[in-house]
C-alpha positions as CSV (number, residue, x, y, z in Angstrom):
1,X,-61.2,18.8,-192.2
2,X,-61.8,22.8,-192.6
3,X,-63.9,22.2,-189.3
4,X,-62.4,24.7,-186.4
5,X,-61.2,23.5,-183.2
6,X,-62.7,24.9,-180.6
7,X,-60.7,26.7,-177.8
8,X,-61.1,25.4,-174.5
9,X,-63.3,27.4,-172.5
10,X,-61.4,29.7,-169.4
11,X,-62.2,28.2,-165.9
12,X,-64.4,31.1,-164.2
13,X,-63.5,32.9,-161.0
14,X,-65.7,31.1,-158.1
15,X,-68.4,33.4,-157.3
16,X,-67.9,36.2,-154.7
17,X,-69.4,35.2,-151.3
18,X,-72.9,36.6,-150.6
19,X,-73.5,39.2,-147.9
20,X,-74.8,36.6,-145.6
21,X,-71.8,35.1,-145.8
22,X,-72.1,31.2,-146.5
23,X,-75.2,30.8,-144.7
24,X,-76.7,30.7,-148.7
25,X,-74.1,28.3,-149.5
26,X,-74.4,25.3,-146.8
27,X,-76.6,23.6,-149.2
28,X,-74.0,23.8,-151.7
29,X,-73.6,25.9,-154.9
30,X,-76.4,27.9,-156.3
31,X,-79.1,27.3,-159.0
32,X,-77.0,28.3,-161.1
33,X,-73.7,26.9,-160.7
34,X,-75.8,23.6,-160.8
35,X,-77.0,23.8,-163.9
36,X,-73.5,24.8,-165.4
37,X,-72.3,22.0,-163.7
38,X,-74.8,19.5,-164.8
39,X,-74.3,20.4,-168.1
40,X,-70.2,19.7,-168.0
41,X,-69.2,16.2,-169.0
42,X,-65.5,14.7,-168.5
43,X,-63.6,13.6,-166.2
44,X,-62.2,17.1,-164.9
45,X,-66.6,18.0,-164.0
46,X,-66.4,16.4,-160.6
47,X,-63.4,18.1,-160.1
48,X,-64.4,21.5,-160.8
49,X,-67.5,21.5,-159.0
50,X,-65.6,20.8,-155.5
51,X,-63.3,23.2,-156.0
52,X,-66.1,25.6,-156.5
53,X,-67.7,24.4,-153.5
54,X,-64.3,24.7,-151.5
55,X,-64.1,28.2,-152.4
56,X,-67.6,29.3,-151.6
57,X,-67.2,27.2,-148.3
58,X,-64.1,29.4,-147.0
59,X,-64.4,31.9,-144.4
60,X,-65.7,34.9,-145.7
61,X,-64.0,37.9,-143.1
62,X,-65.8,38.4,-139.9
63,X,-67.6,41.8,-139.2
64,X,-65.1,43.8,-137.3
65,X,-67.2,44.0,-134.4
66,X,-66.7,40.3,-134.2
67,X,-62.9,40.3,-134.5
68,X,-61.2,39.0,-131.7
69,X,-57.8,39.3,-132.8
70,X,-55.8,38.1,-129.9
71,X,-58.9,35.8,-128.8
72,X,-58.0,33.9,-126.2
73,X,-58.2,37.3,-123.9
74,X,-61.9,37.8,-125.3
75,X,-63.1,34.1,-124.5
76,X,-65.1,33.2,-121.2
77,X,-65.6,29.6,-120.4
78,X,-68.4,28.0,-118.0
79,X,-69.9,24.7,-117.2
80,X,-73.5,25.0,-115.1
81,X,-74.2,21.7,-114.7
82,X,-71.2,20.3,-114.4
83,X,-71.3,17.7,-111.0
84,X,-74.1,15.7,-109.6
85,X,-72.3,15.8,-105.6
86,X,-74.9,18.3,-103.0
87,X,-73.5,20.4,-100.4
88,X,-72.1,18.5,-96.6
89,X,-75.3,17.4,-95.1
90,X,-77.6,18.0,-98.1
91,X,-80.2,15.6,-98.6
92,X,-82.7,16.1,-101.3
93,X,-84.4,12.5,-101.1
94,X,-83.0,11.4,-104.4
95,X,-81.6,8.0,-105.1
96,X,-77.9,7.5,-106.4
97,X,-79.3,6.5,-109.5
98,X,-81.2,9.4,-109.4
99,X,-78.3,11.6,-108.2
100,X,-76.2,10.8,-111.3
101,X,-78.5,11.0,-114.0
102,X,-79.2,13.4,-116.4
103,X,-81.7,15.1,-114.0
104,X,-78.7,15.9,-111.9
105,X,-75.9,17.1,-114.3
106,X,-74.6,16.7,-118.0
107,X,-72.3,14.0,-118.0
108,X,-69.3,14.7,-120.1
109,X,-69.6,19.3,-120.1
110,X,-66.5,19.7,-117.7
111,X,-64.5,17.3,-119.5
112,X,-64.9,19.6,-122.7
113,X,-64.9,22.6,-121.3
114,X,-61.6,21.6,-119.5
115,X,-59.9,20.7,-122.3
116,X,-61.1,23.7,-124.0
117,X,-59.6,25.7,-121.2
118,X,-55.7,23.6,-121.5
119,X,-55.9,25.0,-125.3
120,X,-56.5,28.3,-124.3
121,X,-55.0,28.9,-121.0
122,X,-58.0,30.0,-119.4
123,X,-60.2,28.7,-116.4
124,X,-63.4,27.5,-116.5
125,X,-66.4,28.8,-114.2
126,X,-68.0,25.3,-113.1
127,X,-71.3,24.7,-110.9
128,X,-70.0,22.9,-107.8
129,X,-73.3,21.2,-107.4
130,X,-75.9,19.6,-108.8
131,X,-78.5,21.4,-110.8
132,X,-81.1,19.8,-108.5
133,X,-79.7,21.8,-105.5
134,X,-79.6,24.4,-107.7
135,X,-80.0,25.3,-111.6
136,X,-77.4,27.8,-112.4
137,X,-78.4,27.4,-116.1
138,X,-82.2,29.4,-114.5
139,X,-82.6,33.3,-114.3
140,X,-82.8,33.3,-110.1
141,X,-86.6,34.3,-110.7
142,X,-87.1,31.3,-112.8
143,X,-90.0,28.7,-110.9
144,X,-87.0,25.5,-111.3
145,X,-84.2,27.5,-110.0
146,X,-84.9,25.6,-106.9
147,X,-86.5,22.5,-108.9
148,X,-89.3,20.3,-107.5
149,X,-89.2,18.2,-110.8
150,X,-86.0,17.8,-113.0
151,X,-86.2,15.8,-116.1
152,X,-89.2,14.1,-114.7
153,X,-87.5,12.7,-111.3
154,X,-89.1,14.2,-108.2
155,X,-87.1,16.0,-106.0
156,X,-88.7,15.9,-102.1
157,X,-85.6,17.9,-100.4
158,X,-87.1,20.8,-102.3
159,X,-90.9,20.6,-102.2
160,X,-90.7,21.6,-98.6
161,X,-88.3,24.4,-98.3
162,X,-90.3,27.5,-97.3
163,X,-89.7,31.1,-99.5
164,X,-86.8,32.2,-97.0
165,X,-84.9,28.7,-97.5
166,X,-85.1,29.2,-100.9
167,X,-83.6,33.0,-101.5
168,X,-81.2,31.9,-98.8
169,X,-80.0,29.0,-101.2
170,X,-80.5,31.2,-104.3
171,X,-78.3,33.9,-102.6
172,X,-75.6,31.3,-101.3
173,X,-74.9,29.6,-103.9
174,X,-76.8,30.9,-107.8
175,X,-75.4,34.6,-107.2
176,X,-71.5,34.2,-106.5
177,X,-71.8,31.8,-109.6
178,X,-73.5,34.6,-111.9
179,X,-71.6,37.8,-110.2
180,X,-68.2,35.8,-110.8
181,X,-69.1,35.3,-114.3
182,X,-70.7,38.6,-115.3
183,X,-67.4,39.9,-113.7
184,X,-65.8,37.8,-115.9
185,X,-67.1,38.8,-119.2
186,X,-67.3,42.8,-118.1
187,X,-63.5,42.7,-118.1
188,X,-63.3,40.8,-121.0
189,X,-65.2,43.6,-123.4
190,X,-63.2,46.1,-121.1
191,X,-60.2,44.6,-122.4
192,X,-60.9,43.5,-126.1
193,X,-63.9,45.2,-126.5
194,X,-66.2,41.9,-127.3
195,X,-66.3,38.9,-125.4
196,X,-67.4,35.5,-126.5
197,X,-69.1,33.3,-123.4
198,X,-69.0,29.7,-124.0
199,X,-71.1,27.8,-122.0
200,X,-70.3,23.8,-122.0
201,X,-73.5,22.1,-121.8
202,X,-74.5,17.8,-122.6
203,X,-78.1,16.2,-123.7
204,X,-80.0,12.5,-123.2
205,X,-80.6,11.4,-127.0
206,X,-82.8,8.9,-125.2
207,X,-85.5,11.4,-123.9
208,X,-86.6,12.0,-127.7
209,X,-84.4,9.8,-129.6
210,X,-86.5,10.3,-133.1
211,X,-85.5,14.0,-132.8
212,X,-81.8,13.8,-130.9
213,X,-80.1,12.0,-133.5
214,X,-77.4,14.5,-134.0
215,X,-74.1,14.7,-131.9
216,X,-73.8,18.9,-131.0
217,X,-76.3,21.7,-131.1
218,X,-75.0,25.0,-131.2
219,X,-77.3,27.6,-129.5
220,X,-77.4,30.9,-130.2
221,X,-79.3,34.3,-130.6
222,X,-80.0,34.7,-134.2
223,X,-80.9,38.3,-134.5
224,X,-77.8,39.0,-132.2
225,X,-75.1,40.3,-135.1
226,X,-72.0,39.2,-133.6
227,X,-73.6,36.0,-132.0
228,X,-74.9,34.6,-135.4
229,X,-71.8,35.4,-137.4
230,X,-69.3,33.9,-134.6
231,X,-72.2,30.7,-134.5
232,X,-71.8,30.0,-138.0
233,X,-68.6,30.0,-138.0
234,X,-68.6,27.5,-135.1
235,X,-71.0,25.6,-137.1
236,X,-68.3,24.8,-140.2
237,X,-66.0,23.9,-138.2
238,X,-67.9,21.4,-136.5
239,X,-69.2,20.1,-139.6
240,X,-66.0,20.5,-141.1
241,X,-64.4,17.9,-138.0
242,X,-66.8,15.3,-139.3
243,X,-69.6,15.9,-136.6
244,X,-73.4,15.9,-137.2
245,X,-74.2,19.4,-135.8
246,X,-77.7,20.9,-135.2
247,X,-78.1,25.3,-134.9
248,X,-80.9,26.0,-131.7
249,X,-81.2,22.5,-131.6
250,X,-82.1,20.6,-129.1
251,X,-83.4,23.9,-127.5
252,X,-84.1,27.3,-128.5
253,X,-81.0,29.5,-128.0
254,X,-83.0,32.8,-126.6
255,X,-84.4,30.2,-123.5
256,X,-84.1,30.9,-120.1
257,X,-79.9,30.4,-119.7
258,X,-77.4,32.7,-118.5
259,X,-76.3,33.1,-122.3
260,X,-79.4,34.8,-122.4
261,X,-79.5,36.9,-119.4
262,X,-76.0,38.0,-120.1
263,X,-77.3,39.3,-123.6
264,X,-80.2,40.8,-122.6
265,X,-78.0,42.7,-120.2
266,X,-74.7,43.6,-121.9
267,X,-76.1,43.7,-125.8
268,X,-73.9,44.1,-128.7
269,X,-70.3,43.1,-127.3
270,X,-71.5,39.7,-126.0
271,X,-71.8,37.0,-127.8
272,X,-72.5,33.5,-125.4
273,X,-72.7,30.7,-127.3
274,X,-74.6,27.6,-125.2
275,X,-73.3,24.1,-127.1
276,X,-75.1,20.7,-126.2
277,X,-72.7,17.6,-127.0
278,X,-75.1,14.0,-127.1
279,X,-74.2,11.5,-124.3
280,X,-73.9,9.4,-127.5
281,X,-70.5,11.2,-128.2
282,X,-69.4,12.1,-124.3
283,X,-69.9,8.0,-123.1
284,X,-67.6,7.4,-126.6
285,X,-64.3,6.8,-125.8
286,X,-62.5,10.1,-127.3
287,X,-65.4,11.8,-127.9
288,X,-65.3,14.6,-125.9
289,X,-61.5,15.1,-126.8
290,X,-63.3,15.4,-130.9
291,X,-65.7,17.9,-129.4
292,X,-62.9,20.0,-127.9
293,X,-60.9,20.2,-130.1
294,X,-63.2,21.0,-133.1
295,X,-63.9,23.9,-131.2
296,X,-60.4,25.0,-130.5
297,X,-60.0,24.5,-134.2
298,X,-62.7,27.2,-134.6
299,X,-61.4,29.9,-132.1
300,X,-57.8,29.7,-134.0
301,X,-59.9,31.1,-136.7
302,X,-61.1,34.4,-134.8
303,X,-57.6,36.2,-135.4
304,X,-57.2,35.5,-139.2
């Protein structure tokens, strides 16, 4: 009696979103909403703390150099290694085994990238051969272009062409494949005035399975403005679909790839984005169908 009641406390306005948008918030809250949290009790304390968490974890707007409003007509899809069959007459003195292994192709890329390109109404710039006839993924000055070795399987057919049988083969078939998407992606930022380049691409947990534990890596050029910001939005999404997602991860994302070249080349209005689905998830029944269409959850967000 006499004692005062006290007045229940005002629920505070979630925090605004850092410049670095919620790459500062994928742990979770701050130091500080921690402690406030920690130091709630009741049943309505678990609540409050995701809702915070659900607010900080909302897209922040992108940059407007990044808005692709209208995206579909800024997207460019591709698919490097995406069969394992040679040329008529080819013989490169692999087995079949051989032949349709990892060394060969990435088992499951087309089948996401083609499902990708059904959602968006767009087609998708696939290798025709295997990347042991030739590595479309290589800068045409790269040593395994032409490879002697891939992934550790020896490939004779190629040990013995001379200089001239190689730029023949370079010119033939790595060139038309790079012009047709350079060409591509030019009309693209012509158009929209930014293009994102998505480049299908699949990894062998087993080659280092205590690092490849993860189902996608997303790999991209982290000093590249609109790259990163359109990467980590690609990122929530995936992560947001349930999957266990990697960034540069399990390669580098400034390596040796036509994402790369392209950037180099064109700068600020391209962004290509190279993402590397596990075998794990592509030999799981649905699991490229998961893939794709986390990712065509992600490029509905570009025009909010």
């Amino acid at each position: 009696p006499g004692r005062r009641r006290r007045q229940p406390r005002r629920p505070r306005a979630p925090p605004a979103l850092p410049d670095r948008r919620w790459r500062a918030c994928r742990a979770g809250p701050r130091r500080g909403d921690r402690r406030r949290g920690a130091a709630r009790r009741g049943a309505g304390a678990a609540g409050d703390r995701a809702a915070l968490t659900r607010a900080r974890l909302s897209y922040p707007p992108l940059p407007l150099a990044c808005k692709l409003s209208a995206a579909v007509p800024g997207l460019v899809l591709s698919c490097e290694h995406a069969s394992w069959t040679l040329p008529p007459g080819v013989d490169l003195g692999v087995s079949s085994e051989v032949q349709r292994s990892q060394a060969s192709w990435d088992h499951g890329a087309l089948d996401i990238a083609t499902r990708l390109s059904e959602v968006v109404g767009l087609p998708v710039h696939a290798g025709a051969f295997s990347r042991m006839f030739v590595d479309l993924n290589r800068v045409p000055a790269h040593p395994d272009v032409v490879p002697r070795v891939s992934y550790g399987a020896m490939v004779p057919g190629n040990a013995t062409l001379t200089p001239g049988d190689r730029a023949a083969r370079i010119a033939g078939f790595h060139t038309p494949y790079w012009d047709a998407v350079r060409r591509d992606v030019m009309a693209r930022i012509r158009d929209r005035g930014s293009v994102l380049h998505f480049s299908s691409h699949t990894f062998d947990p087993s080659l280092d399975p205590a690092q490849r534990t993860f189902e996608v890596g997303v790999l991209y050029d982290p000093g590249h403005a609109l790259e990163a910001a359109l990467a980590e939005r690609l990122l929530f999404q995936l992560r947001r679909a349930g999957l266990d997602v990697r960034a540069n991860q399990p390669y580098t994302g400034v390596g040796p790839a036509i994402c790369t070249s392209l950037r180099r080349e064109l700068g600020a209005p391209y962004a290509g984005i190279q993402f590397e689905t596990s075998h794990a998830v592509t030999y799981r029944a649905g699991g490229c169908a998961r893939v794709a269409g986390a990712i065509a959850a992600f490029l509905e967000t570009l025009s909010d």
